[in-house]
N, C-alpha and C positions, 0 to 999 in steps of 0.2 A: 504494500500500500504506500503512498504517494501522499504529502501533505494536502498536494497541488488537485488531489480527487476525493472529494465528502460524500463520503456515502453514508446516508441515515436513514432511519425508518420510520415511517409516520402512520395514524392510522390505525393504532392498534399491532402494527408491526405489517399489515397489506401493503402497504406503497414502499418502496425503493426510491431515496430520492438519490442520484446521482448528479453533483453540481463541479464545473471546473472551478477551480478554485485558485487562480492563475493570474488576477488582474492586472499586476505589475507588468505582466507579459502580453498583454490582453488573450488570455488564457490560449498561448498557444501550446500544442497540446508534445508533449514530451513522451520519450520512450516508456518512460515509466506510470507516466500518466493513462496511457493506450494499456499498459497490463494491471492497473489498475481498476478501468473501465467494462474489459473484456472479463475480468475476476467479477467484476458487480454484477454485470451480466448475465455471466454464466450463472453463480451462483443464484440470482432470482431467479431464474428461468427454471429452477431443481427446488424451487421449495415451494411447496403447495400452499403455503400459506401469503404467497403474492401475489397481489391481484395486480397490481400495474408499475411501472416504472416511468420514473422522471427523469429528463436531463437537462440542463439548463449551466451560464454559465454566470462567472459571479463578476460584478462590474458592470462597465458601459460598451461590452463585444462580448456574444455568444462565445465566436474563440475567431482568432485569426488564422487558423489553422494549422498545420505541424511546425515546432521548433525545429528550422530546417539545419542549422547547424547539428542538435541534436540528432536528429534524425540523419541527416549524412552517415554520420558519424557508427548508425546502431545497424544501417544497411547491411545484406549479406553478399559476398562477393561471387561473381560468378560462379555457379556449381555447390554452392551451401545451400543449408535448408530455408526455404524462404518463409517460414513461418513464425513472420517477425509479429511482436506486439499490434500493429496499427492493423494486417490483415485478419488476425484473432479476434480482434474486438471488432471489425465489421464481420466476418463470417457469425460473431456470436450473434449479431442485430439482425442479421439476416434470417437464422435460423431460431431464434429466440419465441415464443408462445405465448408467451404475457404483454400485454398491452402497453406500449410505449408513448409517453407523450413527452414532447420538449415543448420550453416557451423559450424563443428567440428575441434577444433585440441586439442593437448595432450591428457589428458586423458580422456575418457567416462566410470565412472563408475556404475555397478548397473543402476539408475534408469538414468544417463547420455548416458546408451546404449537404454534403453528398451523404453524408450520416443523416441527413434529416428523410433520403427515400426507406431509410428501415424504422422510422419512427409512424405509428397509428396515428397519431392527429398530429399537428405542430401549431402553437402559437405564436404570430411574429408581431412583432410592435412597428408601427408605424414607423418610417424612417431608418427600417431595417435594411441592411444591405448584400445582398447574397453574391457570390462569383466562385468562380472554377478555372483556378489559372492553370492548368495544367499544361496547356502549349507554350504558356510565356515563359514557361521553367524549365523548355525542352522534356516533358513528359506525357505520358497519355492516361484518359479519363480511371477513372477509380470503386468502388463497393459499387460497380454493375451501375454508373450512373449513364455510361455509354448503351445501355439497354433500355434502361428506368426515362431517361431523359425525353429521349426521342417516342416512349410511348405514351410517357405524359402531356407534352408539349406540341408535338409533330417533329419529323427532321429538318425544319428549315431554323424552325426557334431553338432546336436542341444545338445546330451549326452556331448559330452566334452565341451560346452559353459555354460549348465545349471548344468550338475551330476557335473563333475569335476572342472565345475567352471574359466577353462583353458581364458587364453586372446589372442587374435588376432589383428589383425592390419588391417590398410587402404584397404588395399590391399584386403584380405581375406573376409572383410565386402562388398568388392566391389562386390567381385566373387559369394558371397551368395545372395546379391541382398538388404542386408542392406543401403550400401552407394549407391550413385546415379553418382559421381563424385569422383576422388581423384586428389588433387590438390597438385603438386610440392611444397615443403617445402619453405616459406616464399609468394605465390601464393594464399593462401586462402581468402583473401578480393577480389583480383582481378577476380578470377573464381564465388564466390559468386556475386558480382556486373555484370559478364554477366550472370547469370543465372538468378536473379533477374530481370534483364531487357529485357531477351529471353522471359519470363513469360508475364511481362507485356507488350511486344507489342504484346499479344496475344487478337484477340475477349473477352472481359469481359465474358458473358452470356457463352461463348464457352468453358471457360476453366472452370468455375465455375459448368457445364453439365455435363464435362467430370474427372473432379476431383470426386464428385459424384458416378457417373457412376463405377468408379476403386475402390470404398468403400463401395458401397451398397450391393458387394456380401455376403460382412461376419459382416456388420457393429454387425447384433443383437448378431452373435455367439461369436466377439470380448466380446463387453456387459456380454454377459454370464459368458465368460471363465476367464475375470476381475471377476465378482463377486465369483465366484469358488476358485480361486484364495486368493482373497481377505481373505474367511470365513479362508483359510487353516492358509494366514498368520497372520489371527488375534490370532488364536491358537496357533501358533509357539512363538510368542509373550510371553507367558510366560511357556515356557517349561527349564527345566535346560541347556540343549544343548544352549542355545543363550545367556542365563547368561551368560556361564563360554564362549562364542566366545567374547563376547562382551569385559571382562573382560582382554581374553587375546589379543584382539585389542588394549586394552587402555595400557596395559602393554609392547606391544610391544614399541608402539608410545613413552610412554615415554621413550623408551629406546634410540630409533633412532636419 
C-alpha cells in the first residue's frame, strides 16, 4: 500500500472508496500507486460483502495521468514479463463484478480518461477536462480504449480523441456516453453522494445481475484488445519517437 492510494470503507463496510491521494502531483499516478489500486480492486471484487466501488481523486485534477519519469523507469524490457502494475489494475476494472462509480473534476489525463471506460456511471464536474495523449508521447491507445472509443463515439470523433490527440470536456464526454452525469461546478460531492445512495437502495443481488449482464457482452474482447494493445505499447517503449517526446515534455515543464 501507497500513502498516495486511500482506500476506506463506508457504508457499513459495502462501498470501497478508492481516492488518489497525490495532489502535490496532481495525482499523477505512480508504480506503486497502480499496485495499490489493482490490490483494492481485486480484493472488493472477492468479498461478498461489497456492493460498489469509488474512485475519485483528491484536489483540483482527477489525476494527470502516469508519473512518466516513474513509470519509465518500472517499464519491462524487451522479452520480460509485461505484467506490470498499471496493466493489472486495468485488466482488474475490466474484469471486476461490482459496480464502479468515479466523480471526476479538473483534469483527466491519459490513463485519468481511459480508466473511466471500466467505470458503471462516472460523475464529471463542469469544467472538467479529459485527453489521451498517446501519439504526442510516441505511443498507442491503452485499457481497450482503441475498441471502447470508436464504439462509443463513432470513428471519426474517436480519430481526433486518439490520432490527434485533441481534448474535450464534460459536456462532450456526456454526449459520447463516457460520462454518466455532469454536475454544476462546485456540485460534484453532492451529485456523487445521490448517486451513491440511488445505487445503494437498490436490490443487492439485482444490481450486482445487472451490472454483469451490461459487461458480459464484450468482457473477453475488452481482455483481448488490452492485450493487443499492450504488446504495441511495450514496443513503442523504446523507439526514438518517445525518447525525444518524452525529453521535450520535460523541457517544456521546466520551462513553465
Amino acid at each position: 500500500m501507497t500513502d498516495h492510494i486511500q482506500v476506506e470503507r463506508a457504508h457499513g463496510g459495502t462501498v470501497v472508496h478508492i481516492t488518489m491521494a497525490r495532489p502535490e502531483a496532481r495525482n499523477a499516478i505512480t508504480v506503486a500507486m497502480y499496485e495499490a489500486m489493482a490490490d483494492a480492486v481485486e480484493q472488493a471484487g472477492k468479498d461478498d460483502e461489497v456492493r460498489l466501488i469509488t474512485i475519485r481523486g483528491e484536489g483540483v485534477d482527477f489525476t494527470a495521468g502516469n508519473d512518466l519519469m516513474d513509470f519509465m523507469q518500472a517499464m519491462p524490457q524487451p522479452g520480460e514479463d509485461t505484467d506490470i502494475p498499471v496493466w493489472r489494475f486495468l485488466r482488474a476494472m475490466a474484469n471486476n463484478e461490482v459496480p464502479v462509480i468515479a466523480a471526476v473534476q479538473g483534469n483527466a489525463i491519459g490513463i485519468g480518461t481511459t480508466m473511466l471506460f471500466h467505470c458503471d456511471l462516472v460523475i464529471a464536474e463542469e469544467g472538467c477536462r479529459f485527453k489521451m495523449p498517446f501519439t504526442e508521447l510516441g505511443l498507442v491507445p491503452e485499457a481497450a480504449s482503441s475498441m471502447i472509443m470508436p464504439a462509443l463515439s463513432g470513428r471519426r470523433k474517436a480519430a481526433r480523441y486518439l490520432l490527434l490527440s485533441d481534448s474535450f470536456d464534460a459536456h462532450e464526454a456526456e454526449a459520447i456516453g463516457l460520462v454518466s452525469h455532469v454536475a454544476p461546478g462546485g456540485q460534484l460531492d453532492a451529485m456523487f453522494d445521490k448517486v451513491v445512495g440511488k445505487l445503494l437502495a437498490k436490490p443487492v443481488q439485482s444490481v450486482r445481475l445487472t451490472q454483469n449482464l451490461l459487461r458480459k457482452c464484450d468482457r473477453e474482447a475488452v481482455i483481448a484488445r488490452m492485450d493487443l494493445e499492450n504488446g504495441h505499447f511495450a514496443e513503442r517503449l523504446t523507439s526514438d519517437e518517445l525518447k525525444q517526446a518524452i525529453t521535450e515534455f520535460f523541457a517544456a515543464r521546466s520551462k513553465a
